[in-house]
TORKOL-184381 format. One record per residue: residue in three letters; x, y, z of N, C-alpha, C in turn. Coordinates in nm, 4 decimals. Example, Ala and Ser with C-alpha at 12.3 -4.5 7.8 and 13.67 -1.06 7.14 Angstrom:
2
REC  drenza    n_east   n_north      n_up   ca_east  ca_north     ca_up    c_east   c_north      c_up
REC     ALA    1.3190   -0.5690    0.7800    1.2300   -0.4500    0.7800    1.3200   -0.3300    0.7800
REC     SER    1.2850   -0.2250    0.7080    1.3670   -0.1060    0.7140    1.2900    0.0030    0.7870
REM end
This chain:
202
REC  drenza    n_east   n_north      n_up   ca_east  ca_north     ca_up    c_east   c_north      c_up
REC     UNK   -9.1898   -0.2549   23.2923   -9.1125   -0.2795   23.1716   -8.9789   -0.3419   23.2088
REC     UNK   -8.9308   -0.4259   23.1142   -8.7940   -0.5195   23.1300   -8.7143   -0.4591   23.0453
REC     UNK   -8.6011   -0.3956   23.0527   -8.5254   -0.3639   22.9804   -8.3586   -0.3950   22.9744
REC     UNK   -8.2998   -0.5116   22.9125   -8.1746   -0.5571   22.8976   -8.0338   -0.4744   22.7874
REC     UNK   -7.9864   -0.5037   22.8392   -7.8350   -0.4176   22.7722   -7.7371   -0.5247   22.7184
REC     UNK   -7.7036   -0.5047   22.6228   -7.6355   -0.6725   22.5608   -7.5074   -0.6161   22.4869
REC     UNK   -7.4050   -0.7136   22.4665   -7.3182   -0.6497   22.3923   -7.1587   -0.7018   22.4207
REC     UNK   -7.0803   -0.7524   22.2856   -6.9745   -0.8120   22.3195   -6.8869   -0.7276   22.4733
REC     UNK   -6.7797   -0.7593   22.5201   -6.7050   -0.7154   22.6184   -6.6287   -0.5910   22.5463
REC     UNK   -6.6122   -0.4442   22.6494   -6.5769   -0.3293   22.6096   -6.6290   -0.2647   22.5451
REC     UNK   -6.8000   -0.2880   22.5384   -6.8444   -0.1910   22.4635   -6.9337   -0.0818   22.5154
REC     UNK   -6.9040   -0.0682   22.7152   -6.9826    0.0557   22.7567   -7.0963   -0.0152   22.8362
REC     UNK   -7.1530   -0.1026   22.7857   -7.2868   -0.1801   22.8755   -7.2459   -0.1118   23.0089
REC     UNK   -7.1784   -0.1283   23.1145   -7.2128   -0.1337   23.2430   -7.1735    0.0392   23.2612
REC     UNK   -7.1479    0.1291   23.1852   -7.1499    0.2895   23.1420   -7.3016    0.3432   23.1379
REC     UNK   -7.3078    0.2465   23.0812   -7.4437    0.3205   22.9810   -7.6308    0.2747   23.0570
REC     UNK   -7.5372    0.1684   23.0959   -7.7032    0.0910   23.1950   -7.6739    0.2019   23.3450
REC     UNK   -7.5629    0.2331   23.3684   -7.6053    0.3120   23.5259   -7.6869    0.4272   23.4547
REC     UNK   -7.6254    0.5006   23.3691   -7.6385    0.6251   23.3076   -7.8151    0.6288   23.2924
REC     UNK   -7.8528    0.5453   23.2334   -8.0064    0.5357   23.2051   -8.0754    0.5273   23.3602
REC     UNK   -8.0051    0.4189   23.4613   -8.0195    0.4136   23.5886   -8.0734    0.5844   23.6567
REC     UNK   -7.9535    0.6186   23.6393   -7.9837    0.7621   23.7009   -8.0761    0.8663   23.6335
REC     UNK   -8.0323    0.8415   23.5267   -8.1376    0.9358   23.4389   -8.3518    0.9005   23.4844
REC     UNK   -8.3602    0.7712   23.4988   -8.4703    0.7153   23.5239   -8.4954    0.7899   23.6776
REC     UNK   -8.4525    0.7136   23.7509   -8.4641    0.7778   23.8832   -8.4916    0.9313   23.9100
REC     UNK   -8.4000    1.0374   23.8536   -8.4214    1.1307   23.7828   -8.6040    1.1860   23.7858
REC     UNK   -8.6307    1.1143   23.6638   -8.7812    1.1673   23.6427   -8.8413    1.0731   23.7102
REC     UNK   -8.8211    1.0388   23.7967   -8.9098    0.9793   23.9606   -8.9669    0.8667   23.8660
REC     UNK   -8.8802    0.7357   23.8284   -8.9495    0.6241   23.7656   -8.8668    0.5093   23.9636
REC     UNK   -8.9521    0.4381   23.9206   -8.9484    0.3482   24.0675   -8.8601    0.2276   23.9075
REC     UNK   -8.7178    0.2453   23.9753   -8.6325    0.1265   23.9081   -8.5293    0.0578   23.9928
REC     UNK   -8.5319   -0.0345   23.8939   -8.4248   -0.1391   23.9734   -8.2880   -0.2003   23.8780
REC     UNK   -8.2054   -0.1676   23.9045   -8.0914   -0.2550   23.8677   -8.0332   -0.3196   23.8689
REC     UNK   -8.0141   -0.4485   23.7763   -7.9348   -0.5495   23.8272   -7.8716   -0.6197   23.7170
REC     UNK   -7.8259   -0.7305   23.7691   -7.7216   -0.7719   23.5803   -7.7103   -0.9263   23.6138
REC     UNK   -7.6507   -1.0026   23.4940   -7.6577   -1.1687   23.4879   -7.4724   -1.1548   23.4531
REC     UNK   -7.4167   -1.2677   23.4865   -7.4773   -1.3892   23.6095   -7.4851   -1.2938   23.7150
REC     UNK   -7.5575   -1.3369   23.7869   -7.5694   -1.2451   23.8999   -7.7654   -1.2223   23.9728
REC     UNK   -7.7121   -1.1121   24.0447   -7.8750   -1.0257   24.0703   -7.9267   -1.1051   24.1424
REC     UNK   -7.8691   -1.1849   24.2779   -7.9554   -1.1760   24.3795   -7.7916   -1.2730   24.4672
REC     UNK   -7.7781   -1.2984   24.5845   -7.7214   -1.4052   24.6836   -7.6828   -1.5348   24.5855
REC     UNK   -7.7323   -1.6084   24.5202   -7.6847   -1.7307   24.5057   -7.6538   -1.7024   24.4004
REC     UNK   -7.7109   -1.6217   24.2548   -7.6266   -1.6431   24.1770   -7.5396   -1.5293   24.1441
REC     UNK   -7.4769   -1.4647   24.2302   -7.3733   -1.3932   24.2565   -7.2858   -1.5412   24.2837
REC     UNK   -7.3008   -1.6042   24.3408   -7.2227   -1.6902   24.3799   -7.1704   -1.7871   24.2908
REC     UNK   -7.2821   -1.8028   24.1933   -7.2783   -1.8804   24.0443   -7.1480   -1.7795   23.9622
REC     UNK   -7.1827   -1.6943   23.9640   -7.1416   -1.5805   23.8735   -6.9463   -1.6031   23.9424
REC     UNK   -6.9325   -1.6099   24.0539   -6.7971   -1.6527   24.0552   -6.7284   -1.7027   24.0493
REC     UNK   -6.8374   -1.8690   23.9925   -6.7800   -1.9775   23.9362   -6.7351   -1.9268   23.7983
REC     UNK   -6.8186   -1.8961   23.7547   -6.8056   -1.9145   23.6198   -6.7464   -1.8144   23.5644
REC     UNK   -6.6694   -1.6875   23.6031   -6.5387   -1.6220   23.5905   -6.4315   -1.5954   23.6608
REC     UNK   -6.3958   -1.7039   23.7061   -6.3188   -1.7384   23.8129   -6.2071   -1.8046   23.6339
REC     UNK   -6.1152   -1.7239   23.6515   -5.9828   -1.7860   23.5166   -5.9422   -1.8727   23.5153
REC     UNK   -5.9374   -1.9444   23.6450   -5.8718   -2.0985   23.6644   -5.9837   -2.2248   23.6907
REC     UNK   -6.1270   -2.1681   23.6475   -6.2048   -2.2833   23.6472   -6.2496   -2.2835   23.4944
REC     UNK   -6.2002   -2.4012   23.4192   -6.2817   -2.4288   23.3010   -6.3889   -2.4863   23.2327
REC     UNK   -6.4662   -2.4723   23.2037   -6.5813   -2.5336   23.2053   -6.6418   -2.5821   23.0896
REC     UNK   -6.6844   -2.6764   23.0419   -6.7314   -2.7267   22.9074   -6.8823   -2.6490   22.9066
REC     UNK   -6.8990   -2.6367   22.7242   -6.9802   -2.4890   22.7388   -7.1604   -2.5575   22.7738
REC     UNK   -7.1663   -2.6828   22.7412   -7.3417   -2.7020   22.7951   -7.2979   -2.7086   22.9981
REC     UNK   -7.2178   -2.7392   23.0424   -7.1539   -2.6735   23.2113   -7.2216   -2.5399   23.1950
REC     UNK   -7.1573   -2.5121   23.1024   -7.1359   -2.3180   23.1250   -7.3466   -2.2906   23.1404
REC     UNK   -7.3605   -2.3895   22.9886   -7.5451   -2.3492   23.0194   -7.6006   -2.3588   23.1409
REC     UNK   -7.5957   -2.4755   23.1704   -7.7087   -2.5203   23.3148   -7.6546   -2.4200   23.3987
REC     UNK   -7.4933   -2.3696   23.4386   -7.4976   -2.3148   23.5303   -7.5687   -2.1545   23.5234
REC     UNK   -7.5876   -2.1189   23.4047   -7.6194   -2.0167   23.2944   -7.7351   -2.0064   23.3867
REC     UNK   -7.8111   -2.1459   23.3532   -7.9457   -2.1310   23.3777   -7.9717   -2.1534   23.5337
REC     UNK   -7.9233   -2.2118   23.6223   -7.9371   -2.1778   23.7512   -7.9163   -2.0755   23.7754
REC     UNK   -7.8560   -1.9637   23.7731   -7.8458   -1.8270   23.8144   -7.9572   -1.7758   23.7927
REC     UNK   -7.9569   -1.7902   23.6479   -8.0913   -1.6919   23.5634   -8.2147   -1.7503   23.6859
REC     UNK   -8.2575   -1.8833   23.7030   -8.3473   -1.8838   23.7820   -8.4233   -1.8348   23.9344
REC     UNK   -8.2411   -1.8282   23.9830   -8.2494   -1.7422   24.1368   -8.2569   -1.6001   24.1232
REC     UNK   -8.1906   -1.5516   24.0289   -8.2599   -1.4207   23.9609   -8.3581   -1.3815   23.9560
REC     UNK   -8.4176   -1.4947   23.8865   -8.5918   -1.4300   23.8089   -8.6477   -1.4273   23.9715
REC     UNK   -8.6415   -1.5165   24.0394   -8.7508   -1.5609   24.1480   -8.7347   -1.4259   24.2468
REC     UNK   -8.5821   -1.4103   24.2750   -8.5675   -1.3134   24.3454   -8.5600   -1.1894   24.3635
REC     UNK   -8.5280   -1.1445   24.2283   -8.4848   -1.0255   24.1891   -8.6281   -0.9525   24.1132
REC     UNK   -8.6348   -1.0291   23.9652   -8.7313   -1.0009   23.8164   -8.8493   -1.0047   23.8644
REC     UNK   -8.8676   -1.1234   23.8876   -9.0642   -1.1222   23.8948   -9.0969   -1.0605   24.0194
REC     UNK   -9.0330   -1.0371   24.1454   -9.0944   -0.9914   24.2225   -9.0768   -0.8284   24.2028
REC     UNK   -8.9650   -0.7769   24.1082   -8.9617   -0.5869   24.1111   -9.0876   -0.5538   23.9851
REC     UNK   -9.1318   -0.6603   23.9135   -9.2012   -0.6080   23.8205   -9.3270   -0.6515   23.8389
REC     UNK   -9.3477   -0.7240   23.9863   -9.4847   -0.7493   24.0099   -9.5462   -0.6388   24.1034
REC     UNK   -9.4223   -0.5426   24.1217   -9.4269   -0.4085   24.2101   -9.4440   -0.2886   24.1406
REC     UNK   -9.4089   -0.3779   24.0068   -9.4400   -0.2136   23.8650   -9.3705   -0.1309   23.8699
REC     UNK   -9.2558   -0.2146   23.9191   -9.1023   -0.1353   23.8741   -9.0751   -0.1530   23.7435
REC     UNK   -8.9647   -0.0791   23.6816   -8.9026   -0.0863   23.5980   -8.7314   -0.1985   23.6331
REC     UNK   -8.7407   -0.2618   23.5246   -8.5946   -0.3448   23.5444   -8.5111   -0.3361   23.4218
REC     UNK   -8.3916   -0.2775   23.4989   -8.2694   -0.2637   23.3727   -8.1585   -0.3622   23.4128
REC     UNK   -8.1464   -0.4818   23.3278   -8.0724   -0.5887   23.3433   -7.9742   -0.5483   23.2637
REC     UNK   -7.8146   -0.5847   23.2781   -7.7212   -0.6040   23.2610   -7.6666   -0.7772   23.1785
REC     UNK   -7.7229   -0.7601   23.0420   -7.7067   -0.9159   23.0232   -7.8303   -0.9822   23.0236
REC     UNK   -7.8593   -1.1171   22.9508   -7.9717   -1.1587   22.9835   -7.9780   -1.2521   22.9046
REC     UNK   -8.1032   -1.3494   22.8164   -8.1574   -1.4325   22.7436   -8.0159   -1.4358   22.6208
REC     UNK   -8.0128   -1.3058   22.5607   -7.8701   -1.2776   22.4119   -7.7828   -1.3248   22.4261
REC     UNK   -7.7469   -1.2646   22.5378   -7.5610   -1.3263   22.6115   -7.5721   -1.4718   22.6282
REC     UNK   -7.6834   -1.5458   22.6628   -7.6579   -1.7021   22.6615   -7.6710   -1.7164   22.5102
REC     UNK   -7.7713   -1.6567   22.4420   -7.7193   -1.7718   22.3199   -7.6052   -1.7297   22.2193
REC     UNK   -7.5536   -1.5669   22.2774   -7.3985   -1.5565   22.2026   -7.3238   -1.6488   22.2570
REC     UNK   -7.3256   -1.6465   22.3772   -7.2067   -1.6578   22.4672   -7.1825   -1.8567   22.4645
REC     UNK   -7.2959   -1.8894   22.4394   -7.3266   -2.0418   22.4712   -7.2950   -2.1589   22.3517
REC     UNK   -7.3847   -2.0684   22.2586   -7.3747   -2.0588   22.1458   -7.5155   -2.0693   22.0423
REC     UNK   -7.5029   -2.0527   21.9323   -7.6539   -2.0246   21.8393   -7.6996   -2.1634   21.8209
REC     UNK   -7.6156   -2.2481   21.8289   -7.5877   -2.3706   21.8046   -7.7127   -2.4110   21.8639
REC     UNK   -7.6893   -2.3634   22.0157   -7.8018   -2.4437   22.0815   -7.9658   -2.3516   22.1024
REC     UNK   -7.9922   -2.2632   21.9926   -8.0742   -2.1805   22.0081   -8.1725   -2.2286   22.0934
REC     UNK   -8.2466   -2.3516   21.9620   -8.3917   -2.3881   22.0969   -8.3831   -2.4910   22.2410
REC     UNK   -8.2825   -2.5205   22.2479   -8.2097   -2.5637   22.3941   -8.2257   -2.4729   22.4847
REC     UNK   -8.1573   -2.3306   22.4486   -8.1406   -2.2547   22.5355   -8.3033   -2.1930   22.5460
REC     UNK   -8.3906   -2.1747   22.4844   -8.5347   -2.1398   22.4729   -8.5738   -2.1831   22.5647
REC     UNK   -8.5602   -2.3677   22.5659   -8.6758   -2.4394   22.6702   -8.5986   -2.4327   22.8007
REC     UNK   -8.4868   -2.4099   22.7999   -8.4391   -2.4259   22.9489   -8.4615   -2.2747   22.9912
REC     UNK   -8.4617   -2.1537   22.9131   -8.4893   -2.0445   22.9628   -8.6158   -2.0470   23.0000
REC     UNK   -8.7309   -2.0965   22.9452   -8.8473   -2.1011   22.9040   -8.8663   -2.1490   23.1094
REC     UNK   -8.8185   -2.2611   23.1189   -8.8384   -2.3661   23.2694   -8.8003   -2.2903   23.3790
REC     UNK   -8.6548   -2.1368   23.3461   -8.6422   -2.1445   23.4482   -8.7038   -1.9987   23.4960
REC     UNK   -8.7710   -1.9059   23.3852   -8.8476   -1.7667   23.3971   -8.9947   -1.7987   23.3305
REC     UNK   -9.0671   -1.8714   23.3045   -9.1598   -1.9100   23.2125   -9.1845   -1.8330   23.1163
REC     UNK   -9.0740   -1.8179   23.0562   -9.0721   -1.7325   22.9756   -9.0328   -1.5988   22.8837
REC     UNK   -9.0425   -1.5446   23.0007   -8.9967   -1.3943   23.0346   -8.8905   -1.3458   22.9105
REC     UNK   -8.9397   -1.2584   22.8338   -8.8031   -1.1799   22.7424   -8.8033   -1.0067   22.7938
REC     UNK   -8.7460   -0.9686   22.7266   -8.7530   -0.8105   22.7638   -8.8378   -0.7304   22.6927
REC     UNK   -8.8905   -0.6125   22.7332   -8.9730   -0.5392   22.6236   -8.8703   -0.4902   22.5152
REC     UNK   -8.7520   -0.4525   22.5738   -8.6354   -0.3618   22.4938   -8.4821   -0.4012   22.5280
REC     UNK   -8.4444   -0.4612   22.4169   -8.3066   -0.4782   22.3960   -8.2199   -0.3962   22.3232
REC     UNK   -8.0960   -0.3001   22.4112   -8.0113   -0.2401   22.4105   -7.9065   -0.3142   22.3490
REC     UNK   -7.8795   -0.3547   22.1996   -7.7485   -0.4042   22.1676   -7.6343   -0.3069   22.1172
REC     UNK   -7.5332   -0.2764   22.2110   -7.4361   -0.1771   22.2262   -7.3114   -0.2569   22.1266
REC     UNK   -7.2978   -0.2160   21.9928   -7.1724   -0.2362   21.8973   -7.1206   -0.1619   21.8754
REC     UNK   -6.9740   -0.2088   21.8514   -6.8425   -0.1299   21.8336   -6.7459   -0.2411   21.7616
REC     UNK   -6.6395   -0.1822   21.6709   -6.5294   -0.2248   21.6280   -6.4838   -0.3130   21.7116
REC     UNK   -6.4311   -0.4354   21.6970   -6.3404   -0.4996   21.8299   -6.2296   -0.4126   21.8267
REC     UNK   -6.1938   -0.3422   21.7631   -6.0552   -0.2484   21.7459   -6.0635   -0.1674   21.8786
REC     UNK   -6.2042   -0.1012   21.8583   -6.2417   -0.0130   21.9707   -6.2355   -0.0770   22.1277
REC     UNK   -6.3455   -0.1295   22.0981   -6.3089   -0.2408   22.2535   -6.1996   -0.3219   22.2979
REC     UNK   -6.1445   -0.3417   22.2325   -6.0191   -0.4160   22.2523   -5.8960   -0.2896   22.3289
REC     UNK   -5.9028   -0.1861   22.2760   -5.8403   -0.0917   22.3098   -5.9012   -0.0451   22.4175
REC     UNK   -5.9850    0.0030   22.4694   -6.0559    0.0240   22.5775   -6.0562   -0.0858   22.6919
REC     UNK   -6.0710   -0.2115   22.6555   -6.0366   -0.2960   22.8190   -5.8994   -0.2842   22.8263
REC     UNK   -5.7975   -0.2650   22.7145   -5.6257   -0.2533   22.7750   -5.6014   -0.1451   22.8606
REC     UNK   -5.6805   -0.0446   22.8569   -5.6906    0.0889   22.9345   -5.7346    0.0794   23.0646
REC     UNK   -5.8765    0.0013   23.0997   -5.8919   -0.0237   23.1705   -5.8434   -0.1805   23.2637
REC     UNK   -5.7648   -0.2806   23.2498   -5.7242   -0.3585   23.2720   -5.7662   -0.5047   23.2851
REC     UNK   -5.7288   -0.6057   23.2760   -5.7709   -0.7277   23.2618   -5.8766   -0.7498   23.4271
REC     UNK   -6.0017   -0.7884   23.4373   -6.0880   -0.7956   23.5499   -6.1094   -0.9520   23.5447
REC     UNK   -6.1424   -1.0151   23.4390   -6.1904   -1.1846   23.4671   -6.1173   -1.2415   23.3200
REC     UNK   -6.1371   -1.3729   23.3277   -6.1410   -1.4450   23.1881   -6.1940   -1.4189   23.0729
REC     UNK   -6.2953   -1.3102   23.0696   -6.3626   -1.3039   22.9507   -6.3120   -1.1624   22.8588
REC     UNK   -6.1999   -1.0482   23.0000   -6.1288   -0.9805   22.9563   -6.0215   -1.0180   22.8802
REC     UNK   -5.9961   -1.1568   22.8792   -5.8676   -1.1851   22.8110   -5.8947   -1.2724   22.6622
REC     UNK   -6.0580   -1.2285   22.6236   -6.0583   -1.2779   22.4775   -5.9527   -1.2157   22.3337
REC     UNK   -5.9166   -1.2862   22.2709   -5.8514   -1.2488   22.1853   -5.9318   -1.1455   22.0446
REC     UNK   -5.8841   -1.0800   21.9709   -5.9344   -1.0395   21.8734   -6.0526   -1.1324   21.7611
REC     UNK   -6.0233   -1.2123   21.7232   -6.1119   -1.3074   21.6282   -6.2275   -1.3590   21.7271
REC     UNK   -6.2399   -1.3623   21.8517   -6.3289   -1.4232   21.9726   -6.4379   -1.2571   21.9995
REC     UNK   -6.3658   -1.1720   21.9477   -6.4708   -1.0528   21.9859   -6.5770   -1.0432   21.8805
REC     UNK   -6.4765   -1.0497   21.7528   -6.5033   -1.0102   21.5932   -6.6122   -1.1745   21.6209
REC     UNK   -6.5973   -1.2384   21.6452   -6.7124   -1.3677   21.6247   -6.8519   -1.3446   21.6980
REC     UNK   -6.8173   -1.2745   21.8428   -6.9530   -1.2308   21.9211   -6.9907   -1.1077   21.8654
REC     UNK   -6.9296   -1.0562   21.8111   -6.9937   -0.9505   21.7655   -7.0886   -0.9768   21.6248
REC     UNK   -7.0306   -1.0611   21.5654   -7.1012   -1.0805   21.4437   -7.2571   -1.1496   21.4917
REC     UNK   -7.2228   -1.2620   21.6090   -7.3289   -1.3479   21.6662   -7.4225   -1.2561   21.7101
REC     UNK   -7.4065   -1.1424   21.7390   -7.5170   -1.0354   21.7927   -7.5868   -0.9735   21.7465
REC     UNK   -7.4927   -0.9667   21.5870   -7.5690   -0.8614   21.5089   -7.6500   -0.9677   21.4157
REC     UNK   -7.6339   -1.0968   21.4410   -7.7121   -1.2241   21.3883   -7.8355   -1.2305   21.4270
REC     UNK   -7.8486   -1.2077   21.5992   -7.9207   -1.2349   21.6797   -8.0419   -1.1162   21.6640
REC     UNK   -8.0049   -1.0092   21.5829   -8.0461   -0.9181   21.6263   -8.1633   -0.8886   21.5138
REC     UNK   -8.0913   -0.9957   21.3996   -8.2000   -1.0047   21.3133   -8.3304   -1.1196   21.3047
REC     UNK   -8.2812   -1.1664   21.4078   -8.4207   -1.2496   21.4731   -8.5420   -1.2226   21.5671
REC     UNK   -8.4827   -1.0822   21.6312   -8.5647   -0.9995   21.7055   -8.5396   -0.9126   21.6929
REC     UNK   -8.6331   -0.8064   21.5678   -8.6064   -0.6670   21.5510   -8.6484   -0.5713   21.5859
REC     UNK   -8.8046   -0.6383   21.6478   -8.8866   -0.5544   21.7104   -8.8229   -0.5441   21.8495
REC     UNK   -8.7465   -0.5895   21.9089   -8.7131   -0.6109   22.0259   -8.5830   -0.5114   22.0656
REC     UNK   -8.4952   -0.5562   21.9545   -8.3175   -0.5698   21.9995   -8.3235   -0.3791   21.8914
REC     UNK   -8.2372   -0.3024   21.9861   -8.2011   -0.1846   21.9138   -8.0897   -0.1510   21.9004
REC     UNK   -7.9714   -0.1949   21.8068   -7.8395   -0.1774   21.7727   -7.8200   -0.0053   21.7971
REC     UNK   -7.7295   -0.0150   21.9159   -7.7040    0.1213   21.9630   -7.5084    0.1696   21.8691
REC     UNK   -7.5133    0.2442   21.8832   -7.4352    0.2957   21.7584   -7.2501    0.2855   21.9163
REC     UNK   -7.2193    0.2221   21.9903   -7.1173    0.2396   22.1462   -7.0112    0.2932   22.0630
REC     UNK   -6.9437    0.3466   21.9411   -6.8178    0.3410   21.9041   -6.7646    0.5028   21.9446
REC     UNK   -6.8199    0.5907   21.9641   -6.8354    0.7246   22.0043   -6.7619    0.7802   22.1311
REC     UNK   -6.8278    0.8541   22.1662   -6.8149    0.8834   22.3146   -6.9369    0.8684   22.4196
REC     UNK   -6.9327    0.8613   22.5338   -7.0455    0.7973   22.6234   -7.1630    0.8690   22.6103
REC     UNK   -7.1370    0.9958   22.6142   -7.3181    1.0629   22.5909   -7.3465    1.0450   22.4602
REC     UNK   -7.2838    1.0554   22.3366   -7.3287    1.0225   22.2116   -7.3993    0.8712   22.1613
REC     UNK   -7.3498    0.7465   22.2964   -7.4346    0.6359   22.2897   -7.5720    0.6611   22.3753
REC     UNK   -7.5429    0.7509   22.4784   -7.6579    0.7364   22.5791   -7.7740    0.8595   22.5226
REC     UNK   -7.7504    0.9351   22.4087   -7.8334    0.9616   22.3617   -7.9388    0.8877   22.2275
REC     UNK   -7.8773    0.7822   22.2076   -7.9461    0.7152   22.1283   -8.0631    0.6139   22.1951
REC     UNK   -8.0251    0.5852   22.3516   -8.0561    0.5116   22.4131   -8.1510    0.5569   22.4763
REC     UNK   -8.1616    0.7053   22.5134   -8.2441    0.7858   22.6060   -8.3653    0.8062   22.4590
REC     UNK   -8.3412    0.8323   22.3344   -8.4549    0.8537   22.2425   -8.4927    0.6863   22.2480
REC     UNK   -8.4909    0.5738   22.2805   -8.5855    0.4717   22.2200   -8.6733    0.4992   22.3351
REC     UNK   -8.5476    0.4503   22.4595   -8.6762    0.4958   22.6141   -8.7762    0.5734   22.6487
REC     UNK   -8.7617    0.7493   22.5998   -8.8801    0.8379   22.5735   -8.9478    0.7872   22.4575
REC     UNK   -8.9661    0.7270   22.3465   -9.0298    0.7090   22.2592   -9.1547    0.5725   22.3047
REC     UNK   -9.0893    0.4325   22.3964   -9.0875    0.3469   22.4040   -9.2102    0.3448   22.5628
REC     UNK   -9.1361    0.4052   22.6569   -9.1778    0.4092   22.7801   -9.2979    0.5084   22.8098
REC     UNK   -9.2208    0.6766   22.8178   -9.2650    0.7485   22.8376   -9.3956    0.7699   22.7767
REC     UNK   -9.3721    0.7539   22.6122   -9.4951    0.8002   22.5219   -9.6149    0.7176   22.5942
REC     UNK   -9.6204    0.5759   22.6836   -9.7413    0.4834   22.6906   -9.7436    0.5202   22.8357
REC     UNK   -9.7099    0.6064   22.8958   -9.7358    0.6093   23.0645   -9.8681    0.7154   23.0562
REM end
């Protein structure tokens, strides 16, 4: 099973994906973790282009490089842990490009996703929402880390809306997790789709 975690900036994603991490491991599931840009040698390396604050990039740039990562990913990371019948909990994925890229280019981003995983979506999408009020207050706490920490208020309130857009295009898929709480009160919403989802078909 493929399972992705999505969700504007400050809303717990990288909280809440270990949390399931451990919890899995836990009841002896063979998993793997990893997150976009990123999840293997080269596009870790991608991934520091492209939040690096002093490199700017025009946003179809931002795609292809989007999509080169995603590809050294899939090859290295995705298809080979789930051809092992692991479980994979991604950090980010297919959503975040077309929030992040934009909706604009929905079936753009399809066929180039399409070329560079043949395909590949997740069984279960984790979309973690919150107030930008909330998140916004929460990365000042925790401190500015890249460029994408330093979005303004109306730039959160826009991805956030884009998600909960997105989310009505895949409903069977995407599960609007309630992040505005406290951390076990999201990770219990998250732990009932997984026993319902996973467990019930093993």
């Amino acid at each position: 099973m493929f399972i992705t975690f999505e969700g504007g900036e400050g809303v717990g994603k990288s909280t809440q994906i270990r949390a399931l991490f451990e919890n899995l491991k836990e009841k002896g599931v063979d998993v793997v973790l990893t997150r976009e840009p990123g999840g293997c040698l080269t596009a870790e390396e991608i991934r520091n282009v492209m939040l690096n604050s002093s490199v700017h990039l025009d946003v179809i740039s931002q795609l292809f490089l989007v999509m080169a990562s995603r590809r050294e990913h899939y090859i290295h990371t995705i298809k080979p842990s789930l051809e092992q019948g692991k479980l994979v909990l991604c950090d980010r994925f297919i959503d975040s490009t077309f929030v992040y890229q934009g909706l604009d280019y929905f079936d753009d981003i399809l066929y180039l996703h399409g070329l560079a995983t043949g395909g590949l979506m997740p069984d279960i999408t984790f979309l973690l929402d919150a107030d930008p009020e909330i998140t916004l207050s929460r990365m000042t706490q925790r401190g500015i880390e890249n460029h994408m920490d330093s979005l303004d208020f109306q730039r959160h309130e826009t991805l956030r809306t884009s998600y909960l857009s997105l989310a009505t295009f895949f409903p069977n898929r995407i599960h609007i997790i309630d992040a505005s709480g406290f951390p076990h009160e999201t990770f219990a919403q998250i732990e009932k789709v997984v026993e319902k989802q996973f467990f019930s078909t093993r």
